[in-house]
C-alpha positions in Angstrom: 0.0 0.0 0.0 1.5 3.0 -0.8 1.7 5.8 2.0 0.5 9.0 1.9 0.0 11.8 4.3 -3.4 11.7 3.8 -3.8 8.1 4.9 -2.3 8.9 8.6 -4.7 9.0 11.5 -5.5 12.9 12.1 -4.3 12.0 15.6 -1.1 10.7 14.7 -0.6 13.9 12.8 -1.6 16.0 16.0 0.8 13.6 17.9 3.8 13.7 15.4 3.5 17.7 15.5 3.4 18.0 19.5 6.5 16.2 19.0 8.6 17.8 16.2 7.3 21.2 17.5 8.7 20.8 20.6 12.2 20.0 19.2 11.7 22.7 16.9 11.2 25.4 20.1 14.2 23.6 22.0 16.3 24.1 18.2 15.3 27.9 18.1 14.8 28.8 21.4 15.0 32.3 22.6 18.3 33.7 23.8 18.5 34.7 27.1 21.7 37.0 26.3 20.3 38.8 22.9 17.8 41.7 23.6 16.5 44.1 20.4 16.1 47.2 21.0 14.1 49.8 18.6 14.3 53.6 18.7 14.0 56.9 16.5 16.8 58.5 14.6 15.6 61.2 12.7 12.1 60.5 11.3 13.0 56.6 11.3 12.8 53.8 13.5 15.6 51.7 13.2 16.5 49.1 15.8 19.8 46.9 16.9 20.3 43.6 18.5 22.7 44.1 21.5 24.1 41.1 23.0 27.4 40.0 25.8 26.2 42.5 28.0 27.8 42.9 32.1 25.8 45.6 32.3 22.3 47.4 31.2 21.4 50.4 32.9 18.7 53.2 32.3 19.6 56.7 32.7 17.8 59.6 33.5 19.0 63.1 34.2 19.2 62.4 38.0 21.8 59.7 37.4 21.4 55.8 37.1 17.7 54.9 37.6 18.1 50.9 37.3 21.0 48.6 36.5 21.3 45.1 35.3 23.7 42.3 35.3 24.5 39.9 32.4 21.5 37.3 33.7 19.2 39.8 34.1 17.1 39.8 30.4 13.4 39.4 32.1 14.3 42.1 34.7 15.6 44.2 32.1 12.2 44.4 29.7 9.8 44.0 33.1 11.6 47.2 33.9 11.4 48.9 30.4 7.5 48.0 30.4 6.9 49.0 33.6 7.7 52.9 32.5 5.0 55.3 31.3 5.3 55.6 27.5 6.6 59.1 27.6 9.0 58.1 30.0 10.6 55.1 28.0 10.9 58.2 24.9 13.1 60.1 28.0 15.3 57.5 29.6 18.5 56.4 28.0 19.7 52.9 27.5 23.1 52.1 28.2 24.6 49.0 27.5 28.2 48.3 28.8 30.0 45.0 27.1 32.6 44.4 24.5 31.4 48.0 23.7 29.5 50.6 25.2 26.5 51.8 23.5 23.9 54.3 24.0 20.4 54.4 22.8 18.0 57.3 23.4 14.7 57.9 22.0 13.4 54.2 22.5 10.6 52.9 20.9 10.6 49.7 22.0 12.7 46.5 24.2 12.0 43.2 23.5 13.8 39.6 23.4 14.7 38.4 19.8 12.3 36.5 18.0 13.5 33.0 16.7 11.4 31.4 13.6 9.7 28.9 16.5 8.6 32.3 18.2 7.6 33.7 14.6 5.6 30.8 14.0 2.7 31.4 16.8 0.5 33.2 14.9 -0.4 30.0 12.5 -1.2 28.3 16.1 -3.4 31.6 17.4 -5.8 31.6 13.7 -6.2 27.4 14.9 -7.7 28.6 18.4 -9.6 31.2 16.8 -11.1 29.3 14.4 -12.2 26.6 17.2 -13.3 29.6 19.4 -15.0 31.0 16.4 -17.4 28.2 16.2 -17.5 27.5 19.7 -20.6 29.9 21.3 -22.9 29.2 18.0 -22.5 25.7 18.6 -23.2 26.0 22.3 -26.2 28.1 22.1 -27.6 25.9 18.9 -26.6 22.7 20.6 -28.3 23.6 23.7 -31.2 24.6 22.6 -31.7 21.7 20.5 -30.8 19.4 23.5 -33.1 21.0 25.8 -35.9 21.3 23.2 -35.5 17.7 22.3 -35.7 16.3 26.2 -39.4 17.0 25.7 -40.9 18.0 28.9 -39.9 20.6 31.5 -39.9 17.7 34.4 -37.1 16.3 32.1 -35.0 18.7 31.3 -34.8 19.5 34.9 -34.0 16.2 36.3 -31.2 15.3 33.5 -29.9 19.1 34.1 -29.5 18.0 37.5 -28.3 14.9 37.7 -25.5 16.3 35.1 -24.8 18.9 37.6 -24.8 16.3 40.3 -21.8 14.1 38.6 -20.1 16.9 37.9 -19.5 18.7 41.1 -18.6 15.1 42.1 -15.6 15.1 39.6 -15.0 18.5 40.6 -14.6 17.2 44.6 -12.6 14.4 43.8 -10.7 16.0 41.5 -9.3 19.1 44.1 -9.3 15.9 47.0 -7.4 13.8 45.1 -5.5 17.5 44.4 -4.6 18.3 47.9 -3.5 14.7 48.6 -0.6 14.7 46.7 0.6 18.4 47.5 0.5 17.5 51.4 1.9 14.2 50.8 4.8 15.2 48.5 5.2 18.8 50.0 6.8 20.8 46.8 6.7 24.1 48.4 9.5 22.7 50.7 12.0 20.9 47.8 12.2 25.3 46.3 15.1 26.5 47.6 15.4 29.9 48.8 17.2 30.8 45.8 15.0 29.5 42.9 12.4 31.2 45.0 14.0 34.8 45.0 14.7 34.3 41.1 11.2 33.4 40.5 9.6 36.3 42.5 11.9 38.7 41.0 11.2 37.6 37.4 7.7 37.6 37.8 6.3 39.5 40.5 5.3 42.3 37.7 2.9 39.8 36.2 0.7 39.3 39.2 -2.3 41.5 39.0 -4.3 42.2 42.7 -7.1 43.6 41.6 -9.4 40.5 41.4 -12.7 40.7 43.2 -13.6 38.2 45.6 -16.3 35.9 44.7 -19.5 36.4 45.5 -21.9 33.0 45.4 -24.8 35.6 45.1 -23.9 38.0 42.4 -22.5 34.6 40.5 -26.2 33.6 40.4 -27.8 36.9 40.0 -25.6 37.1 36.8 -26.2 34.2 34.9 -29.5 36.1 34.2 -28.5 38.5 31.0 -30.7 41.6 30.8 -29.2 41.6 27.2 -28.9 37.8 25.8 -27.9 39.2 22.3 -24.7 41.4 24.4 -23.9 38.1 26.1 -23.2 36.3 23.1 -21.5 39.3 21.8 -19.0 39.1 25.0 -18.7 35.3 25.5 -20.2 34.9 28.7 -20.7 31.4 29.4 -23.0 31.1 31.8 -25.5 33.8 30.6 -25.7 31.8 27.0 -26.4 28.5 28.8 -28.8 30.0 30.4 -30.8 32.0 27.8 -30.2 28.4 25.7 -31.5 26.6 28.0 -34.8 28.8 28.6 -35.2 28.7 24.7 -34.9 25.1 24.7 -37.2 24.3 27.9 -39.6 27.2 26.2 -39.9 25.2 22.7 -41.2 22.0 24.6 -44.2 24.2 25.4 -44.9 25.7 21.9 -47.4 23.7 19.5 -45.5 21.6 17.5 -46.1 23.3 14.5 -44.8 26.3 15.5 -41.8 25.1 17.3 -40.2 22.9 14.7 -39.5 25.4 12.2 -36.9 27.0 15.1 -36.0 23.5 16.3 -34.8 22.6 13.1 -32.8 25.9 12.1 -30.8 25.2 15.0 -30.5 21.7 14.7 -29.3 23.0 11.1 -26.9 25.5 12.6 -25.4 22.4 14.8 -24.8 20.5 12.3 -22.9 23.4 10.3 -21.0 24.0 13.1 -19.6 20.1 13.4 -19.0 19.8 9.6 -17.2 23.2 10.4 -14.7 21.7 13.0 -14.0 18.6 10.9 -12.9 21.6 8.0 -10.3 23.2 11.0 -9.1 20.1 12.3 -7.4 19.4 8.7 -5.1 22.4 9.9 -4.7 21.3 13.2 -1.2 19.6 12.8 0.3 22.8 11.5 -1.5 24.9 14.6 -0.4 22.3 17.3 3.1 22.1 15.5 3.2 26.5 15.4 1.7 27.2 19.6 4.3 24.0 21.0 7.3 25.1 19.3 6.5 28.8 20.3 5.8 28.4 23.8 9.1 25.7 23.9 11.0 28.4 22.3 10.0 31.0 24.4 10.1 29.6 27.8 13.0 26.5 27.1 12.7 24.1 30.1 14.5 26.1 32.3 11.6 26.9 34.2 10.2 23.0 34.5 13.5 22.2 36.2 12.9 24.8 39.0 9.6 23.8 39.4 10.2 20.5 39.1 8.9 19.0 42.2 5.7 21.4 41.9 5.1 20.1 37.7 5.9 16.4 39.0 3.3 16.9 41.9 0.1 18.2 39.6 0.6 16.5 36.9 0.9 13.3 38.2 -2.4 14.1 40.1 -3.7 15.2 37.4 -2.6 11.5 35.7 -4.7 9.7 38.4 -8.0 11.5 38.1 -7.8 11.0 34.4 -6.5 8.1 33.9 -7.3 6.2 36.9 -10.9 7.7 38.6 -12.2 9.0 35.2 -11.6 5.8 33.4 -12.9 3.4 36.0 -15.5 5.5 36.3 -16.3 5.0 32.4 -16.0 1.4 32.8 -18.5 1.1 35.8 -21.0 3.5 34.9 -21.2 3.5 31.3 -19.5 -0.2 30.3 -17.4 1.3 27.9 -13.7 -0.7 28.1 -10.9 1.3 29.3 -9.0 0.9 26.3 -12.2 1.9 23.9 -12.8 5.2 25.6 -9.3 6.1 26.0 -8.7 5.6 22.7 -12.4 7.0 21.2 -11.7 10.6 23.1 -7.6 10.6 22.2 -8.0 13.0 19.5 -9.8 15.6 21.5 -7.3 15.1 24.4 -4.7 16.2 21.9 -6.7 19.3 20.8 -7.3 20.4 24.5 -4.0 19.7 25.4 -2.6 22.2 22.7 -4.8 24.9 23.0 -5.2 25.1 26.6 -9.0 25.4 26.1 -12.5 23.9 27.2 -14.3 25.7 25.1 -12.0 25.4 21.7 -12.4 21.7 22.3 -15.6 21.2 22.8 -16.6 21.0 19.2 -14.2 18.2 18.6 -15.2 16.5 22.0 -18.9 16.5 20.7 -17.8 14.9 17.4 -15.9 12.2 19.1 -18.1 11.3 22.0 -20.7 10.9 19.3 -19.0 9.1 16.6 -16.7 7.2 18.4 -18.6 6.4 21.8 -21.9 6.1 20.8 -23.4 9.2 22.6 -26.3 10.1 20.4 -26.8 14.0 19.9 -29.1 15.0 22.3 -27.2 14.2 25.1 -23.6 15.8 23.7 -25.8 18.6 22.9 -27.1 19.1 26.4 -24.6 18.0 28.7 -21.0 18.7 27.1 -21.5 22.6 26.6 -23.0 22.7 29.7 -19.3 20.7 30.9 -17.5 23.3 29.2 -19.2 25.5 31.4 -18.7 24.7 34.8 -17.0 21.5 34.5 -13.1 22.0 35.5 -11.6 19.2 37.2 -7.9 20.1 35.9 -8.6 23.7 36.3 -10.1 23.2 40.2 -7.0 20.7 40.8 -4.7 23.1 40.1 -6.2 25.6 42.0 -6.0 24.0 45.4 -2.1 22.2 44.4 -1.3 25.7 43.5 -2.6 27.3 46.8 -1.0 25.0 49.4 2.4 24.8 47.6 2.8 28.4 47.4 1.8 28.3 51.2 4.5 25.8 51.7 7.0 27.5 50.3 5.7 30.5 52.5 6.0 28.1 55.5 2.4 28.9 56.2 0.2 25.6 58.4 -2.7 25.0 56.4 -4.7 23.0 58.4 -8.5 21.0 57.8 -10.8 23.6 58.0 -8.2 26.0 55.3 -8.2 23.2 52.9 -11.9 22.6 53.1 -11.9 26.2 52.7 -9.6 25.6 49.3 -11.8 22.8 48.5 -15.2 24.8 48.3 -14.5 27.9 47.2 -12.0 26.1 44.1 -15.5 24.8 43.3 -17.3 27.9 43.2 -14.4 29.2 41.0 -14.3 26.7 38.6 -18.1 26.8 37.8 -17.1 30.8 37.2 -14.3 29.8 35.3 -14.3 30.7 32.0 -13.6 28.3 29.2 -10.0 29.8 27.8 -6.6 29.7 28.0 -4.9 31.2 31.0 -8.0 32.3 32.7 -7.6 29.8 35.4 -4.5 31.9 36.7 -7.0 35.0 37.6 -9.3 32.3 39.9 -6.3 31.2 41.8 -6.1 34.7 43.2 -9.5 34.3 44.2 -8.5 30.6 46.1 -5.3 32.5 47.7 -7.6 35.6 49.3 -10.2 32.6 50.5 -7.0 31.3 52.9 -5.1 34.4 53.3 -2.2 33.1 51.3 -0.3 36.1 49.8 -1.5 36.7 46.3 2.6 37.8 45.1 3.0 34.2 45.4 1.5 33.9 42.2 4.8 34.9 40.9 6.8 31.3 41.8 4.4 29.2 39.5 3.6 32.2 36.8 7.0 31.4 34.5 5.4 27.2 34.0 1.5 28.3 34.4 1.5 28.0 30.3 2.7 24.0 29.8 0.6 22.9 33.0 -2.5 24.9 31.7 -2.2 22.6 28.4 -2.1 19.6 30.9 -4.9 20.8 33.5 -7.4 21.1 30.3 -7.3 17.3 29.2 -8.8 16.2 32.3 -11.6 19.3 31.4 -13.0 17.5 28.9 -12.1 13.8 29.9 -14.2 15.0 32.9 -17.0 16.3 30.3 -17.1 13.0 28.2 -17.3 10.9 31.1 -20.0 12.3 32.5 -21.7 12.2 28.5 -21.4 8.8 28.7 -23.1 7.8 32.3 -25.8 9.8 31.2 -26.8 8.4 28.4 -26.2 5.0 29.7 -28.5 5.5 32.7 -30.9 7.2 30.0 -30.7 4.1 28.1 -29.7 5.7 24.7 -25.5 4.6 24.9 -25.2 3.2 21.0 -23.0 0.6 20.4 -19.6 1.7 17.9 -17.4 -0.8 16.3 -13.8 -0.4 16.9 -13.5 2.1 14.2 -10.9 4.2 16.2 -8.1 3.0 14.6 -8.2 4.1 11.6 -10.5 7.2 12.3 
């Protein structure tokens, strides 16, 4: 048979680029030692790559107003951005090495871009294109899957008992979380001096000015005044609920007039999955472009501070995937380990890339159904609503984050803090929104909730990227699982071949 590219598994593709991406970013990483720096001569803006610096120091006209050594690139441009705009135009770079060099006027201060760094952009069109599709097929999905329950008695009982297993995997999930942090202690393997280099780098990064969460105003705004400005803004919450409404409101129109809607959403569904399998033919080339940019970028430096912290959560995250997830599978639903494992691996792959719920969730729909046998009306109803509120990764993190930062601290968290942890990581991660990075906002909220010092933050900002790609798997493992039950206990599960192979 003769081979192709075409003929490989789209999963082996996504696989083979995770791979050769991340050798790419490790090839052309970023120099710590090259800095470019851009300014205006004249009515140009012309720009130099310095390099072998001992020293880099701004000027003003009071004297020297901050100096850096040779190892000091992220202090150097945390510094540079920190300044007003007009004052980064006034203040005078000096760089002493082989040479000294002076460079007034300055535009701009950034590390030097390799072609793994240059790259990202073909990643960031792959995430917009799954985010792109990703609220239309929520709110169409939805309201379909409500609509299609039948009666309001129903919708309301499946709604809760999806809610139900959920917070469950949620629970275990930040339990099994906090087990291995206080059995394996990483906040006391830092040393004093990885942590001093890790608050230095990043302390700039850490924003304070997160409100603390409020269980009533979380309810109270899940109600849109404006459903039409929700969609427009991506909130979450408000367009499951307005979906939801629409949905549960259509089972109690005459038939007549309620199918015309029913089935210009159903339409609009079904656009939207013939639409992912369209982006997922790119999605080699965008998982090969976002690995090799954030290897390049960040090297593994930072993993090999950290290392007792990465080892810690991810191997957590390893057992309430692999291990609770998957025997809950094969109990609940009597889908085989191996089946489901293997049914689910492509959106694993996707989530684990882009670092997002939501930019998977048309690809976990697609899966779940063709590959698990969950017919539509369940993925249509319970998954977005997973994507939602369902973060078992996300909440994990959350409370493994919290007490290792308090470790390192040398703070005593006892039973009733981490209870504390455990509830309000919950309430978090049903506010959680389903993107990239957002999970690093709620952790502040976690922090305050235990009066752990927020500037902590700082020691786990440098890896937060490569753990938030491994904290989303377990998202929408979580959000198939629970797919699954449910539509075994409904009595709908279809039977698949083994097609998965070859799929």
């Amino acid at each position: 048979m003769r081979w192709s590219w075409k003929s490989i598994p789209l999963h082996h593709k996504i696989l083979a680029a995770l791979v050769v991406g991340a050798l790419f970013g490790a090839l052309f990483n970023v120099s710590k030692y090259e800095l470019e720096v851009r300014y205006r001569e004249g009515r140009s803006i012309e720009s130099e790559i310095i390099r072998g610096w001992t020293n880099v120091a701004f000027v003003r006209e009071g004297g020297v107003a901050a100096s850096f050594g040779a190892e000091d690139q992220l202090n150097i441009l945390r510094y540079f951005r920190s300044l007003p705009r007009d004052q980064q135009r006034e203040v005078v770079l000096r760089v002493t090495g082989p040479d000294v060099k002076e460079f007034r006027n300055l535009t701009g201060l950034e590390k030097v871009k390799t072609i793994a760094v240059a790259i990202k952009p073909v990643g960031t069109v792959f995430i917009r294109l799954l985010m792109f599709i990703s609220i239309p097929l929520v709110l169409a999905s939805l309201i379909v899957g409500a609509a299609s329950l039948g009666d309001i008695g129903r919708v309301g009982k499946l709604g809760g008992k999806t809610v139900v297993f959920y917070l469950i995997t949620i629970s275990v999930a930040i339990t099994l979380g906090l087990t291995f942090v206080n059995l394996i202690q990483p906040g006391k393997q830092l040393s004093s001096d990885a942590r001093d280099k890790l608050m230095t780098e990043f302390q700039t990064d850490v924003k304070a000015d997160i409100p603390e969460i409020d269980l009533i105003d979380m309810v109270v705004n899940i109600v849109a005044t404006n459903p039409i400005n929700a969609l427009a803004n991506g909130e979450m919450l408000q367009i499951v609920f307005f979906a939801l409404m629409v949905g549960v409101s259509l089972t109690m129109v005459s038939t007549e007039k309620a199918r015309p809607v029913i089935d210009f959403f159903d339409g609009l569904s079904e656009t939207m999955i013939k639409m992912v399998g369209m982006i997922m033919t790119i999605a080699p080339y965008g998982v090969f472009a976002l690995i090799a940019a954030t290897v390049g970028e960040f090297g593994f430096d930072i993993l090999e501070t950290l290392l007792w912290y990465t080892v810690t959560l991810v191997l957590a995250l390893a057992v309430h995937t692999f291990v609770f997830l998957g025997a809950g599978v094969r109990l609940f639903s009597g889908i085989p380990y191996r089946k489901f494992f293997s049914g689910i691996k492509e959106a694993m792959l996707v989530a684990f890339t882009t670092s997002s719920s939501g930019a998977t969730l048309p690809v976990n729909m697609r899966v779940c159904e063709e590959n698990l046998g969950v017919p539509k009306k369940i993925t249509s109803f319970v998954l977005p609503l997973g994507a939602t509120i369902n973060m078992d990764g996300t909440s994990m993190y959350q409370g493994v984050a919290t007490v290792f930062i308090a470790q390192v601290y040398g703070f005593d968290l006892g039973l009733a803090e981490q209870l504390t942890i455990l509830f309000t990581a919950i309430l978090a991660s049903i506010g959680t929104a389903p993107v990239p990075g957002v999970g690093i906002i709620m952790l502040i909220i976690v922090l305050r909730s235990v009066n752990v010092p927020e500037e902590g933050i700082a020691l786990i900002l440098g890896i937060d990227r490569f753990l938030d790609m491994c904290r989303t798997v377990p998202n929408i493992v979580g959000d198939a699982t629970v797919a699954t039950i449910i539509a075994k206990q409904e009595g709908v599960l279809e039977e698949v071949k083994e097609k998965v192979q070859g799929s």
